[in-house]
C-alpha positions in Angstrom: -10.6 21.1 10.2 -8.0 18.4 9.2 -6.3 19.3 5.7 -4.3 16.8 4.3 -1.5 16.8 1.0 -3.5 14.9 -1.7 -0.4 14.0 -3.7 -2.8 13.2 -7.1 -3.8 17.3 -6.9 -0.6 18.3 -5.5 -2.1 20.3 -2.9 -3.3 20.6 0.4 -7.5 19.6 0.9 -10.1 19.8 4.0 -10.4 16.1 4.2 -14.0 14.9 3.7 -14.7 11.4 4.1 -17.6 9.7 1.5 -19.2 8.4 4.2 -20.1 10.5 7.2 -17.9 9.4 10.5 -16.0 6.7 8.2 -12.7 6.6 6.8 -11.8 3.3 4.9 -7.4 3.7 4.3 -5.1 0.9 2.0 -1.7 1.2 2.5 1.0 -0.3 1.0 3.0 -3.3 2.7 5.8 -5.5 2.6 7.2 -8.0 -0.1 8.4 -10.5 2.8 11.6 -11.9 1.3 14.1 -10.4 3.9 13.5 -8.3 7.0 12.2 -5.0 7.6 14.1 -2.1 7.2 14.5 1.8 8.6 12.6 2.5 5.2 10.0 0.2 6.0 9.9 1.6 9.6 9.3 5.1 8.3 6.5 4.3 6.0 4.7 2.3 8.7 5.2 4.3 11.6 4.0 7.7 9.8 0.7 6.1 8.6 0.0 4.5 12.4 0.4 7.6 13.5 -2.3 9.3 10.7 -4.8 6.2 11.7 -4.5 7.1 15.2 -4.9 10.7 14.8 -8.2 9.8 12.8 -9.7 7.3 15.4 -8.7 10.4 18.2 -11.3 12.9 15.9 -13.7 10.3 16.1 -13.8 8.2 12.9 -14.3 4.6 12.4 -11.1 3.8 11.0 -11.1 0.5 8.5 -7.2 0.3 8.5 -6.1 -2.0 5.2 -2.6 -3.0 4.5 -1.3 -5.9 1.8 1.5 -8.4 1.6 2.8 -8.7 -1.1 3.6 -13.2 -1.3 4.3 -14.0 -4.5 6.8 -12.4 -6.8 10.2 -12.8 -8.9 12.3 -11.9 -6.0 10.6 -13.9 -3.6 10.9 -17.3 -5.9 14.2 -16.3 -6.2 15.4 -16.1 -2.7 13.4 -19.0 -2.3 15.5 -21.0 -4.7 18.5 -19.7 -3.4 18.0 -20.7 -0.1 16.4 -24.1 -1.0 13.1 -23.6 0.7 9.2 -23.8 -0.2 8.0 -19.9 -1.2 5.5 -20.6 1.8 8.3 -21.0 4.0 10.0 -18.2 3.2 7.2 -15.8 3.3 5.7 -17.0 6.4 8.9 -16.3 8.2 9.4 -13.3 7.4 5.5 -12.2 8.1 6.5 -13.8 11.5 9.7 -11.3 11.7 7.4 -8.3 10.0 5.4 -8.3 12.5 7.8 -8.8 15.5 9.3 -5.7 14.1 6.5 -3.2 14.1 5.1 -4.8 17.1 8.1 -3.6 19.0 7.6 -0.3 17.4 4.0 0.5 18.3 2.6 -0.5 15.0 -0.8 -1.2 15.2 -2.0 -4.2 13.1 -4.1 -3.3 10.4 -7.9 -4.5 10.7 -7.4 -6.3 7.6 -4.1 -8.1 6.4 -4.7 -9.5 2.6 -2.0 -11.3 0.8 -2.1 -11.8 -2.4 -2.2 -15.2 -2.9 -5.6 -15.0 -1.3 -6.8 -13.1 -3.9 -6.1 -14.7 -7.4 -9.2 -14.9 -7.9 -10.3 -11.1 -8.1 -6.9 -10.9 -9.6 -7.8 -12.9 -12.7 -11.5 -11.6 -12.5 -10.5 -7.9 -13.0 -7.2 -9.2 -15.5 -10.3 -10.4 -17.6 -12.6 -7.7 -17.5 -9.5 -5.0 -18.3 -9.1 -7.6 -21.6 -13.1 -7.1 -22.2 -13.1 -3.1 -22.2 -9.5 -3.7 -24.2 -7.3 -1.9 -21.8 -5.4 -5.2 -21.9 -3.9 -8.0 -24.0 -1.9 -11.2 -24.1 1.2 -10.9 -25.2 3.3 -13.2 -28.0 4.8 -14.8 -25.3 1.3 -15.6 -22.7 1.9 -12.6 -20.5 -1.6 -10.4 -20.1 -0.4 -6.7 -20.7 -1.8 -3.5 -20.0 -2.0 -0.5 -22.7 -0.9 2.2 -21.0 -1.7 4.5 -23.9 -5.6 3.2 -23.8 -5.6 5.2 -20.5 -5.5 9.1 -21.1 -5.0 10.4 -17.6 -2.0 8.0 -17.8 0.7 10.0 -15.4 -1.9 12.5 -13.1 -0.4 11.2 -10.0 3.3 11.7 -11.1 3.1 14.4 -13.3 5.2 11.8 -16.1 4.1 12.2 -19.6 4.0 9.2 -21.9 5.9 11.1 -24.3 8.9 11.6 -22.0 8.7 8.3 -20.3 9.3 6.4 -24.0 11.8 8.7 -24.8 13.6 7.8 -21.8 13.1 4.0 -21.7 15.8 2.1 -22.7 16.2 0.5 -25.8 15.4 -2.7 -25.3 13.5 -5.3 -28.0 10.2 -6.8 -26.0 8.2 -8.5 -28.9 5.6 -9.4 -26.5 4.3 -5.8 -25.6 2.7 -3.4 -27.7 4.3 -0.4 -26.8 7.4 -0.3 -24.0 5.8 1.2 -21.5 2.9 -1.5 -21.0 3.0 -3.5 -17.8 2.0 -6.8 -17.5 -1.1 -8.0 -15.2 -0.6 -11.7 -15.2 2.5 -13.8 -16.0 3.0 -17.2 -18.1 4.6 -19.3 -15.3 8.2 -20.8 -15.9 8.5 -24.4 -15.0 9.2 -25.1 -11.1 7.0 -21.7 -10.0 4.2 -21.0 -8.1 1.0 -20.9 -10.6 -2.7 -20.8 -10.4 -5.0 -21.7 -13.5 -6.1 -18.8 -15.6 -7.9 -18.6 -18.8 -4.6 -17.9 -19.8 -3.2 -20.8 -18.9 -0.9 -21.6 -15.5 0.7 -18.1 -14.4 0.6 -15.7 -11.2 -0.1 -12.0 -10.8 1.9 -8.9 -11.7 2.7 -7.0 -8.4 0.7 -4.0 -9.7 -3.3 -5.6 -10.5 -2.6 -7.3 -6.8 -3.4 -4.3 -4.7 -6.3 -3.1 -7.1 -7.9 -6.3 -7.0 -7.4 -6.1 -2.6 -8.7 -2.9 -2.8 -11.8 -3.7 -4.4 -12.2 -6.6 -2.8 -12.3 -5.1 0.7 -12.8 -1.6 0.7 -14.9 -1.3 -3.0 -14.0 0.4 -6.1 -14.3 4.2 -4.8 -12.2 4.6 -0.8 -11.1 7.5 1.1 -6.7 7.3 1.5 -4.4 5.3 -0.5 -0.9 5.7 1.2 2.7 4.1 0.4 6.0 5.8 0.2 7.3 8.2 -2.2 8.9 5.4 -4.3 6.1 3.7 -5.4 4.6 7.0 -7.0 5.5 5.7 -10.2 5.3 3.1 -11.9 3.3 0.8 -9.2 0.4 3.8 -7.8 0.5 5.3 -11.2 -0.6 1.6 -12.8 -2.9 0.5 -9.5 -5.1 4.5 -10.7 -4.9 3.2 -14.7 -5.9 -0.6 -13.9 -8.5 0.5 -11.0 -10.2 3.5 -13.1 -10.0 1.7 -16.9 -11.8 -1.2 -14.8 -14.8 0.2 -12.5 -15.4 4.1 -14.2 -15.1 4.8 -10.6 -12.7 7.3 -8.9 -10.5 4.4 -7.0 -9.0 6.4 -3.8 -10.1 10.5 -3.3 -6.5 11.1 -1.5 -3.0 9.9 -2.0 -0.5 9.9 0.2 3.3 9.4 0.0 6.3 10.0 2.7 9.3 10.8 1.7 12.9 8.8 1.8 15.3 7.7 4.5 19.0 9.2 4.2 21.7 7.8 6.0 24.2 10.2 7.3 23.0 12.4 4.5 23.0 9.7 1.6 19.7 7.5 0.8 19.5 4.4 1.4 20.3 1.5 -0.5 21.5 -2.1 -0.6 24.4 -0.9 -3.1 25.6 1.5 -0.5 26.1 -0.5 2.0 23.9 2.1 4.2 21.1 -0.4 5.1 19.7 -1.3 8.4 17.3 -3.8 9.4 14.5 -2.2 12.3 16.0 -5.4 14.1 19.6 -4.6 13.5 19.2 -1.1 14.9 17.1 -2.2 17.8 19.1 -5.0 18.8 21.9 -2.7 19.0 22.3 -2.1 22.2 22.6 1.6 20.9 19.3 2.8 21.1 17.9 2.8 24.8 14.1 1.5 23.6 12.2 1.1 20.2 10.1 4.1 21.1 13.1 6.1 20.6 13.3 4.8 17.0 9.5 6.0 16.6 10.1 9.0 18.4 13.1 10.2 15.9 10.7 8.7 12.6 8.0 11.4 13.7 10.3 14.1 14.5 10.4 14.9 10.7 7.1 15.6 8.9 5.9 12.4 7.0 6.4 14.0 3.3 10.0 15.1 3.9 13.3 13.2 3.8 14.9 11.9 7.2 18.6 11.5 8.0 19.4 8.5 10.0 22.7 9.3 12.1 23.9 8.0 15.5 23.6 11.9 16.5 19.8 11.9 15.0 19.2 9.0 17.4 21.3 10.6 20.5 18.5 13.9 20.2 15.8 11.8 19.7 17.0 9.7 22.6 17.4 12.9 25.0 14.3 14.5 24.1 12.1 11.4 24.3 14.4 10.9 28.1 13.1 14.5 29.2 9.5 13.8 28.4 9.7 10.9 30.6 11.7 12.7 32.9 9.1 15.1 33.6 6.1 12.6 34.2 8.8 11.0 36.4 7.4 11.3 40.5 3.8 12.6 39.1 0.3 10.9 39.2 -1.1 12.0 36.4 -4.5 12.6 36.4 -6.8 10.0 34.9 -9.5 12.8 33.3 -7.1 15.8 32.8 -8.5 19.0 32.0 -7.3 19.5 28.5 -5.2 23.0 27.7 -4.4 25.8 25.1 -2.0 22.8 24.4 -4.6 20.1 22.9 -5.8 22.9 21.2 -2.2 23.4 19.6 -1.6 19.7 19.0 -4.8 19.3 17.2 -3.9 22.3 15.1 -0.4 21.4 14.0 -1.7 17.7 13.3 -4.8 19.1 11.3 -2.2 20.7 8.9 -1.2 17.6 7.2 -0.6 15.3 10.3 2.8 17.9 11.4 4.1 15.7 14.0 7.1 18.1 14.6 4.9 20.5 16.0 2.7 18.3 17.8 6.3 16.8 19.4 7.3 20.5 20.0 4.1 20.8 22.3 4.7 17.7 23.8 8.1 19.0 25.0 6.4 22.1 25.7 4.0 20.5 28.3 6.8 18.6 29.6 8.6 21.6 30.6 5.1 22.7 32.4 5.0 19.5 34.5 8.5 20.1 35.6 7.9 23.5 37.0 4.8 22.3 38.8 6.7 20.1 40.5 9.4 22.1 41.2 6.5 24.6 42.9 5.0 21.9 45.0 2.1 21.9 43.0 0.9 18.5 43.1 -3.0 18.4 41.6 -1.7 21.0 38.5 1.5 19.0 37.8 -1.2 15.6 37.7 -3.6 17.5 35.4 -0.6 18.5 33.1 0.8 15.0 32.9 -2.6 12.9 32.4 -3.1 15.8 29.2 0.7 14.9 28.4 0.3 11.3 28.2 -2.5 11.3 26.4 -1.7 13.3 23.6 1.7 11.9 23.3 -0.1 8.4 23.1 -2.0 9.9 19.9 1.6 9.4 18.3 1.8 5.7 20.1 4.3 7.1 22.7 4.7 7.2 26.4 2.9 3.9 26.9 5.3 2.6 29.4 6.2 3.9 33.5 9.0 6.2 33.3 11.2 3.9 35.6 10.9 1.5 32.8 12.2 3.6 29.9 14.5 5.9 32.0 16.1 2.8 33.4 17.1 0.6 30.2 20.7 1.2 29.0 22.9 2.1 26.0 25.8 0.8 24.2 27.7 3.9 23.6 30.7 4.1 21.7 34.0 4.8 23.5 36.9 5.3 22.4 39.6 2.0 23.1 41.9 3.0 25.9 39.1 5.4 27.4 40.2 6.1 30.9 36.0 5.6 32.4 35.9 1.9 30.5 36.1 0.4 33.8 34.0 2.4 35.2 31.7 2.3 32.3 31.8 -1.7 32.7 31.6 -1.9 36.1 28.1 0.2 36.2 27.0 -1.5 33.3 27.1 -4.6 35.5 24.8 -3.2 38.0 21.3 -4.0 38.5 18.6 -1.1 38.8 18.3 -1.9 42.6 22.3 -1.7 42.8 22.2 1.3 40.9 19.3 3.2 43.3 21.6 2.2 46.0 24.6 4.5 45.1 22.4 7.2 44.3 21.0 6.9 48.1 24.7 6.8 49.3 25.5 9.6 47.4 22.3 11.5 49.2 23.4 10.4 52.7 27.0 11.6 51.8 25.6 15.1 50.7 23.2 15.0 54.2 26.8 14.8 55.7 28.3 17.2 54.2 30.6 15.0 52.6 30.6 16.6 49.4 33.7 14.7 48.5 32.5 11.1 48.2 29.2 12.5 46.9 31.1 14.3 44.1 33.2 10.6 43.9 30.0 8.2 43.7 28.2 11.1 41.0 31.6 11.0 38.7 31.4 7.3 38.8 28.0 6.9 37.7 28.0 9.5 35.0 31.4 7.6 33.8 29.6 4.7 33.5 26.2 5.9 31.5 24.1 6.6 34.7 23.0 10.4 34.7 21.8 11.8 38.0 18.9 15.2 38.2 18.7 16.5 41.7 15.6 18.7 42.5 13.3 19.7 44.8 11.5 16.3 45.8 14.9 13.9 45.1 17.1 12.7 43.3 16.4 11.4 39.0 19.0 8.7 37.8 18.6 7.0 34.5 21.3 5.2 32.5 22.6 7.1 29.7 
């Protein structure tokens, strides 16, 4: 039975939807002011491959996830660049969804931004002020009294104590206490504003995804997801806004994956460590995008990930000998599923392990290889129709072999490497061109000309083209 890591209890619970064959999931998305990034990619990907897994058990999956349209750093860039907030935003949905398209990102069934919904924005903004979990503020902000909420913290294990001992000294007339949040601010001349009974203002990014929420999956839903940094303050405030307002539950499971490292550091604009999806994609350095989801599953979705160029390489020869192996085969259209489904299901029943569930993939992989190397046909079919579709489960090995096997890399060199011109001039070469060396090189070995064959091999593998001899031919893909 599938347990899952409820992050509000800390522990790990047999996952019960409230209604029977129905699983209703929100998830956290994008404030579109710039493009995507690895850290986006991580979030994304592990929760696509959680509402896969669900629809595989059987569940009708109603798949939720928000854009954020409207907020100070979007009116900012706006301004800087001297362009409508509309604009802005809607180019970057554009690129947002480019981006996870070329990752195997699903779209979610429902897409809400928030500007769509000012008006359960301001409707629960106004009954928060009724049950007086709210205020407005000296200055026309509507705040929220973090202390009227006792469970304040639950999710993060904070304590109001602490977190006011710990905020900085700072003199904020307008709130009641430091650590209040505020629901709905005054506008400044020249922004975005709706009416309000508060006068002309716009949302606080925190009451926008309760007020989604409840607009589209109700007051009480099964999985709230996001990553680990919006634990606190931004899930902590969506559970005291949501709860103070309905007396209802909000979500029964949270769930947060953890950070992106780069070369062992986090992430971050001030490092200089940050990379757009697109910038790493466009590369040239990774062969395919599903090599980029490939490496974001290898790690379970709670724990950090290190990005590295070496990361990538492993994740780009492991995903290469899957596809290796199914390769030549025909796989079976209704495959007789194996002790291996059982051991996929079982690893991603324990909190969605995808590094197990990878490991069997690899493990079947190496089974279809040495039923081809027997001769046997049918078994080496049934093995890779049970391969592909568990590995599309994870939204992987959608595409023929030939295609992924063929694509190239940019890899590094080092200037004044004595294969560049070899590594050039079979980078110039078409697939077909390509196919035709490797036949050469089997007519020189049906000669016994071992010399040229050893001549034309060196000469591809200089240049990024890796050849596999076996049994029934010869396996080239560029490296």
């Amino acid at each position: 039975m599938l347990q899952i890591h409820n992050s509000l209890t800390g522990r790990k619970e047999k996952f019960v939807p409230l209604v029977p064959g129905q699983v209703r999931m929100y998830l956290c998305g994008d404030t579109v002011y710039d493009y995507c990034h690895v850290g986006h990619a991580r979030s994304k990907v592990a929760f696509d491959i959680v509402r896969r897994y669900l629809g595989y058990l059987g569940y009708k999956v109603t798949f939720v996830r928000n854009i954020t349209d409207i907020d100070d750093k979007i009116i900012r860039r706006a301004a800087e660049n001297k362009e409508s907030v509309q604009a802005l935003t809607q180019r970057f949905i554009d690129a947002m969804h480019e981006d996870y398209d070329r990752l195997a990102i699903l779209r979610p069934d429902v897409e809400p931004r928030a500007t769509d919904h000012i008006a359960g924005i301001i409707a629960l903004t106004e009954t928060l002020i009724a049950k007086d979990y709210a205020y407005v503020g000296t200055n026309g902000d509507v705040m929220y009294s973090v202390a009227r909420f006792g469970p304040y913290g639950r999710l993060s294990g904070k304590k109001l104590g602490d977190l006011r001992a710990g905020a900085r000294v700072e003199v904020d007339e307008a709130k009641r206490d430091p650590l209040d949040f505020v629901l709905w601010k005054r506008a400044k001349p020249g922004e975005p504003s709706w009416a309000s009974p508060w006068g002309e203002g716009r949302p606080g990014w925190h009451i926008e995804c309760s007020a989604m929420c409840h607009d589209i999956l109700g007051t009480r839903f099964d999985i709230h997801a996001g990553g680990m940094d919006l634990k606190f303050p931004h899930h902590e405030n969506e559970i005291a806004q949501s709860c103070a307002a309905t007396d209802d539950s909000f979500a029964q499971v949270w769930m947060h994956n953890g950070f992106v490292n780069v070369d062992d550091e986090k992430m971050s604009k001030s490092l200089g460590n940050f990379f757009t999806i697109r910038a790493v994609l466009d590369s040239g350095y990774v062969r395919d995008p599903e090599v980029l989801r490939y490496f974001l599953a290898s790690s379970h979705y709670r724990g950090p990930i290190n990005y590295s160029l070496e990361n990538i390489d492993q994740a780009d020869a492991a995903l290469s000998r899957v596809y290796g192996a199914l390769r030549g085969v025909e796989p079976a259209p209704n495959a007789v599923t194996s002790e291996a489904t059982a051991r996929f299901r079982q690893a991603m029943d324990e909190d969605f392990n995808t590094p197990e569930a990878i490991a069997v993939l690899q493990s079947l992989a190496t089974e279809v290889n040495r039923a081809k190397s027997a001769g046997e046909v049918a078994k080496a079919g049934e093995l890779a129709g049970e391969l592909l579709g568990l590995g599309q489960v994870l939204g992987m090995l959608a595409q023929s072999p030939d295609a992924f096997l063929h694509k190239s890399r940019v890899v590094p060199r080092v200037d004044g490497d004595a294969n560049q011109g070899q590594s050039v001039a079979v980078a110039r070469l078409s697939d077909a061109e390509i196919a035709e060396w490797v036949d050469k090189r089997i007519a020189a070995r049906k000669a016994r000309d071992f010399k040229e064959a050893d001549r034309i091999r060196d000469w591809l593998v200089a240049g990024g083209v890796s050849l596999e001899d076996s049994p029934t031919g010869t396996i080239w893909r560029r490296q």
